[in-house]
N, C-alpha and C positions, 0 to 999 in steps of 0.2 A: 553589731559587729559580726563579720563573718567567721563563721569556726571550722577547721580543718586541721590535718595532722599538715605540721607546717616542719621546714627544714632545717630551724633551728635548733627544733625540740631532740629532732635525728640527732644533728652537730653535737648537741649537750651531751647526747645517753656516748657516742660514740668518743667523746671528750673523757666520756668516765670509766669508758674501757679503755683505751690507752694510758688512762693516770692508772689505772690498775694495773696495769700490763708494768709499765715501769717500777711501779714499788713492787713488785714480785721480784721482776729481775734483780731492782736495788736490793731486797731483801737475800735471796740467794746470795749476791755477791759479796754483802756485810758480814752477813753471819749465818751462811750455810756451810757449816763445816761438822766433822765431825774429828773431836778431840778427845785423846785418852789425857786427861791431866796429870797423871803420874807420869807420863813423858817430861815433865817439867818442875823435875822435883826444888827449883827455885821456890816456884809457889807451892807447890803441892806439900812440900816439907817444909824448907827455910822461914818460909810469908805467912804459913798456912792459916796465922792464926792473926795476922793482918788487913791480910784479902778476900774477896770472896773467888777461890782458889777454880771456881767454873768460869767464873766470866773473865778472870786473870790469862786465863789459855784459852778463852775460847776462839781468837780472831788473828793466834800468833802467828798459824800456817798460812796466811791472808798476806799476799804482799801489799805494799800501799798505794799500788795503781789498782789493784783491784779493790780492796777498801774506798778509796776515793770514789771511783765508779757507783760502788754500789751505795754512796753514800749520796752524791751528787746528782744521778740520776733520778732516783726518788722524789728528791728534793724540788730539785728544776720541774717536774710533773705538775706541780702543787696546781698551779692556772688551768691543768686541766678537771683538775678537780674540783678547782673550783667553779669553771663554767659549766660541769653537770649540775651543780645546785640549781641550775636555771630548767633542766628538766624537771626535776625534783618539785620545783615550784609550782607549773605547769600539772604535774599530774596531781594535786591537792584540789578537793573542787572550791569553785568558790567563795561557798557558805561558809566552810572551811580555814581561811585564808590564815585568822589571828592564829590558830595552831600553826599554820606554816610559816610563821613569821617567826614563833619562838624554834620551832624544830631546825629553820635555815640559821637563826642565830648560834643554835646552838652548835652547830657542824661546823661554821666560821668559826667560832672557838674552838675545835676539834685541831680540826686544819691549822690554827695558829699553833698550837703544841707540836704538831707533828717533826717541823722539821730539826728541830735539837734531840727530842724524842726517839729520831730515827740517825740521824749524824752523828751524834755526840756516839755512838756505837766502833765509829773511825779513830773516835779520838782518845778512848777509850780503849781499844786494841793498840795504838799505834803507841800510848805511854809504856804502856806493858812491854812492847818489842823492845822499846827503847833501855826499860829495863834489864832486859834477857839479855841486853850486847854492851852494859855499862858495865864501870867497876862495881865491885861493893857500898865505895866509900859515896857515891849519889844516890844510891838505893833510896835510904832514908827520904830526900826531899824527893825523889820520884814519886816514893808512893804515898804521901803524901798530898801528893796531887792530882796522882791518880784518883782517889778518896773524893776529892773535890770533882773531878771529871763524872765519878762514877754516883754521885748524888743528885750531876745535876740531870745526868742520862734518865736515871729514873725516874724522878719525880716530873720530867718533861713528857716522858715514856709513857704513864702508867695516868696520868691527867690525861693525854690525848687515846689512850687505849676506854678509858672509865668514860670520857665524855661523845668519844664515840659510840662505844654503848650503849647508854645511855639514848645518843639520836635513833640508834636502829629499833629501840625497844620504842620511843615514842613512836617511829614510824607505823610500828607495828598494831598499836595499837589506833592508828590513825586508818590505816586497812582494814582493819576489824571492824572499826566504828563506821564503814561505810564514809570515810572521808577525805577519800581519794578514788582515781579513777579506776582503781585497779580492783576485782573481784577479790572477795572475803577469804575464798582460799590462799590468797598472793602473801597471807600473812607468815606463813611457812617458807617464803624465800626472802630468807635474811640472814642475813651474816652472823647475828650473834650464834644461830642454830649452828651455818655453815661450817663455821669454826670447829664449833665442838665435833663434827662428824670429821675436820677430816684432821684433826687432833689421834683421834683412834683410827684414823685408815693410815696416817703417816706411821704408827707404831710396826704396819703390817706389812711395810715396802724395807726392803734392804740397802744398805747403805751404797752410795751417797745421797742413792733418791729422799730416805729418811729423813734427811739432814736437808736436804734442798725444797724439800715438801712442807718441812716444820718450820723452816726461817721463814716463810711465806705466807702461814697459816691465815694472818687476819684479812690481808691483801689478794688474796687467793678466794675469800672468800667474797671481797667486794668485786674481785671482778665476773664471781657469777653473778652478784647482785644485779651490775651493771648490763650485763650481757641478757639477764632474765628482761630487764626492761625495756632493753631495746628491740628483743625479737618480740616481745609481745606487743608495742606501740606500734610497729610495724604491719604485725600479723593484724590486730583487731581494728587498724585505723581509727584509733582514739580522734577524736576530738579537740583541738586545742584552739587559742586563737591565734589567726594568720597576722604575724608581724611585716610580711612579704609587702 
């Protein structure tokens, strides 16, 4: 078989920087805000001991065209991320493969979590509004439902944050092991690091950057992820094989 950097492999890495590109902005627009919650002594006071009185306010200054967006947009991405798993594939060498098989299944599972993990965030602000502009006498079933909204957000949330972790760390140790195409130092560009660096540089920027830096954080870091692989596939004309 002939081997070459071929233009798919491009299309994938460049597939996975725009799926990034959009969950960032989704993410800014969901839930980059900055809330004082005592502005909303509903919850802050009244609820307080009902709610979880941060996430009750956090998305109230959010009209619902912008919630929408930022929900929607994300969302609708997901096909590009999933055709970078075909780079993904590609850069694992061949000896390699039965690892790549569970590491791609396992990012399919990721990516199945994500989008209620990431939406359910809309729906979830938008009960709470709903709250803020009702009588009294619906509160009760309201937030009762919110309850319901706000269990399922997380448990969708925190499976798709855990099980993505989880793929970056096996990556990582698929890099190290020499079992992919990418040199032993490439193990240091990964998201789970990225994260946490820019965790502590968003604490260092002033508001609203703050707030716009922090809703971003995991997506912010995949899209260096994505961006490191494609200048380097580029730069070193890897090898792959020609589908063309």
């Amino acid at each position: 078989m002939l081997y070459r950097t071929n233009q798919y492999v491009r299309w994938s890495l460049l597939s996975g920087i725009f799926a990034a590109i959009c969950w960032c902005i989704g993410d800014m627009l969901l839930v980059g805000f900055a809330v004082n919650p005592n502005d909303y002594p509903l919850f802050a006071e009244t609820y307080a001991s009902q709610v979880d009185v941060e996430l009750a306010t956090y998305m109230l200054t959010g009209s619902t065209q912008r919630l929408q967006w930022g929900a929607m947009l994300a969302v609708a991405s997901l096909p590009f991320y999933a055709y970078a798993l075909f780079a993904v594939w590609q850069l694992i060498k061949p000896t390699a493969k039965k690892y790549g098989v569970a590491l791609i299944l396992l990012w399919i599972v990721s990516l199945c979590f994500h989008p209620i993990g990431h939406a359910g965030f809309y729906y979830v602000g938008e009960i709470y509004k709903a709250i803020l502009a009702t009588d009294s006498s619906a509160h009760a079933t309201l937030l009762e439902t919110a309850k319901g909204f706000e269990q399922i957000l997380m448990i969708n949330w925190m499976m798709a944050m855990a099980t993505l972790a989880i793929v970056y760390i096996f990556w990582a140790v698929l890099v190290y092991r020499r079992q992919t195409l990418l040199p032993r130092w490439a193990v240091w560009i990964n998201p789970v690091l990225f994260s946490i660096l820019i965790i502590l540089m968003a604490k260092l920027l002033p508001q609203p950057l703050q707030s716009w830096v922090g809703a971003a954080t995991f997506n912010e870091a995949n899209l260096i992820f994505w961006l490191f692989l494609y200048v380097y596939v580029r730069r070193q004309r890897i090898d792959f094989i020609d589908y063309s």
